[in-house]
N, C-alpha and C positions, 0 to 999 in steps of 0.2 A: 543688496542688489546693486551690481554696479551699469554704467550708464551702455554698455554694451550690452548689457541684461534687457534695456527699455527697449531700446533698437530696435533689439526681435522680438517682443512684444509686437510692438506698433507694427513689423514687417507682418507678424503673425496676422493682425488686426488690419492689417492694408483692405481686404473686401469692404470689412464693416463701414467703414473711415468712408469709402468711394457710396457706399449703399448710401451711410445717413448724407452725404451731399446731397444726395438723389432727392431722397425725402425731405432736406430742406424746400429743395426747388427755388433755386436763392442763383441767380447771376455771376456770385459769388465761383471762382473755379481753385477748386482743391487740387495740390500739387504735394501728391505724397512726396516725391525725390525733395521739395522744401522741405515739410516737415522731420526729413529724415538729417538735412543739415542744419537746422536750428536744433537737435538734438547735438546731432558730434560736435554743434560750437560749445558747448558745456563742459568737454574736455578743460576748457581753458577757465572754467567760471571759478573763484577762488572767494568763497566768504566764510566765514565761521558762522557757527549756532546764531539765530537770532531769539528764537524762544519767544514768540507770541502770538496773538491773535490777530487777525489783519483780515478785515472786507477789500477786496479790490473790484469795483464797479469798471466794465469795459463797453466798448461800444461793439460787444456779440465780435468779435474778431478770432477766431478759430486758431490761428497762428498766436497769438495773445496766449490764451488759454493756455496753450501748449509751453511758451514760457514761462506765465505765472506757475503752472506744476512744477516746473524743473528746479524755478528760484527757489517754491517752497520747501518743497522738499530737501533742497541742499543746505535750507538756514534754519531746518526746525522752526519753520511756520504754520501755526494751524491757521488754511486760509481755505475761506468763502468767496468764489467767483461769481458775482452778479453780471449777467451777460444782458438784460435788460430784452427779455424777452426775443434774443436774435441767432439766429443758426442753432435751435435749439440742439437738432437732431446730431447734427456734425460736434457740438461744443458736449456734449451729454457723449458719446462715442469717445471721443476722448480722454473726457474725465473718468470712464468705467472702466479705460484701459490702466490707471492710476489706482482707481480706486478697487477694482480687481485685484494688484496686486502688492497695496499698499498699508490698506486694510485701515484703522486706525487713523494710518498717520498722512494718507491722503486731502488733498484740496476737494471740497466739495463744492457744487455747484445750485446757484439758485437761478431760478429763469427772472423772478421777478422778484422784487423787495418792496415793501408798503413804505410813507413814509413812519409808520409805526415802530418797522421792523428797523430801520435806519434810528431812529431815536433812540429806541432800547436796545441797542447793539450795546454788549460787553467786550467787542472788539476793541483790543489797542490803538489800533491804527484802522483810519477808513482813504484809502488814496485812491483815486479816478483818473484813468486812463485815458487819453486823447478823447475826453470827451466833455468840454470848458458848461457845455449847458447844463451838464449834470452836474457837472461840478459847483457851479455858483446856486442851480439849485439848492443844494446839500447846506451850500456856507451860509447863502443870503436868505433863504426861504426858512430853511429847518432848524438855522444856525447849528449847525453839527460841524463839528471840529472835525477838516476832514483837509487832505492835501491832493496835488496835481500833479501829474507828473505825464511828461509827451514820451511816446515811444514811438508810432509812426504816423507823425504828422511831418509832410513832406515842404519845406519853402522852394517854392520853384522859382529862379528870377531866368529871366530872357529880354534880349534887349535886340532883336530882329522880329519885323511881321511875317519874316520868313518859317520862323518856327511857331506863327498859329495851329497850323493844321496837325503840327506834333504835339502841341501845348492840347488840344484837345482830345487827340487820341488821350493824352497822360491822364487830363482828368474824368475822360469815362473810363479808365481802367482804374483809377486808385475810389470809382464811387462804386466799379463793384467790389469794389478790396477791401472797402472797408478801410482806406487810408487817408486820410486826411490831405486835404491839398490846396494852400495856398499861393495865390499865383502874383506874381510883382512883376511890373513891364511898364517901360516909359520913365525908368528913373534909373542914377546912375549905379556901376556895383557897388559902389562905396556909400552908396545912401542905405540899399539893398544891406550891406553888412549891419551897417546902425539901425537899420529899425528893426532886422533880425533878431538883432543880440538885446534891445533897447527893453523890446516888449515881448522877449522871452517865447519867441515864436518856437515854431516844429523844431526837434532835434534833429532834421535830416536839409540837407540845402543838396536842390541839385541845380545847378547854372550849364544853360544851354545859350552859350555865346557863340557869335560870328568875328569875332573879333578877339585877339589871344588874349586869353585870361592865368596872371603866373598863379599856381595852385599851391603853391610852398605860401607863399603868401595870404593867400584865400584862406588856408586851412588854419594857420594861425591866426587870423580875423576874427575867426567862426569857431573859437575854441569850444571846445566839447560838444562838437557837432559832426554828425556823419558829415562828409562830403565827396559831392560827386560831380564831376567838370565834364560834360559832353561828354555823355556815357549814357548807358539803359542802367541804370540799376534795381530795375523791377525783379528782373529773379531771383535776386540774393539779397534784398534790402532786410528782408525779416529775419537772417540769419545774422545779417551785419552790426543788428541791433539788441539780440537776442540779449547778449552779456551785460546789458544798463541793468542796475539792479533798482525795480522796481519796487521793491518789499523791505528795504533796510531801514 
């Protein structure tokens, strides 16, 4: 099945998709034409076989989902989506469209996991997605061998009071998004750069300056980081990030 196959699947499926939002009744706003471009970025996804078993725990993020199938499926991973009881309706519609026509060798989907089910996992790999409280649960509570990995956790740095009232639009749309957002103001960008990079913060930095910022500069600072210099990048961030491989 190639990835023009999925497409129209999902186009076939677009009702469903809008229905289970519905039935979530979640804040949360589904954007079929996104989903449809974190598919065609997969044109460009390039990994060979991985050949294993892998839990990935998310924080219920529907667009997540969407890319953990793609990654699996392209590296021969049998993987288990732990969504932690969130967007069931919407995250479950998408996995059926996978698993409809994948059969076998589709990702399956758990709503919840005991810490039971977590300790006797025969999984290879157990890695947690933008979500650090689950995660040190896992390592410090259960002591289970298990890793971290940020896909959209956003560092916001601003260094005007003039961009409050934007700085909070951003963070009521990234808490119904399901996006992580850390916000830094009152310090300089070069401190901003080192504690970013220091303590392994979000992979996405977006700097909303009054004052010219060189980005050639910035982006090599912030190595292996999205970056976005007074800009929206809400429409397109989850396609932009779609290609981090999560599962290797």
């Amino acid at each position: 099945m190639t990835l023009n196959d999925v497409i129209r699947l999902f186009e076939l499926n677009k009702d469903n998709l809008d229905e289970a939002c519905r039935i979530d009744d979640s804040e949360f706003k589904f954007s079929f034409s996104k989903a449809i471009s974190i598919l065609n970025r997969f044109k460009e996804f390039n990994s060979g076989f991985v050949d294993k078993k892998c839990i990935a725990v998310t924080n219920g993020n529907p667009y997540i989902t969407l890319i953990l199938c793609m990654q699996a499926l392209s590296q021969n991973i049998t993987l288990t989506i732990n969504v932690q009881d969130t967007m069931i309706a919407l995250n479950s519609a998408i996995m059926k469209i996978f698993s409809t026509n994948f059969r076998d060798a589709a990702p399956t989907l758990k709503e919840y996991m005991s810490p039971r089910e977590f300790i006797s996992s025969e999984a290879d790999d157990i890695v947690v997605i933008d979500d650090k409280t689950k995660f040190n649960y896992l390592k410090d509570e259960l002591g289970i061998k298990v890793r971290y990995m940020s896909l959209l956790n956003v560092e916001l740095y601003t260094n005007s009071d003039d961009m409050e009232s934007l700085t909070d639009t951003i963070s009521d749309y990234c808490n119904q998004s399901f996006i992580n957002l850390d916000v830094h103001k009152d310090e300089s960008i070069d401190e901003f750069v080192r504690q970013t990079n220091k303590y392994e913060g979000g992979n996405v930095a977006l700097i909303l300056a009054k004052e010219p910022v060189y980005q050639a500069d910035i982006y090599d600072k912030l190595d292996g980081k999205q970056v976005y210099v007074n800009c929206n990048p809400f429409a397109k961030i989850e396609a932009d990030v779609a290609l981090k491989n999560l599962l290797k």
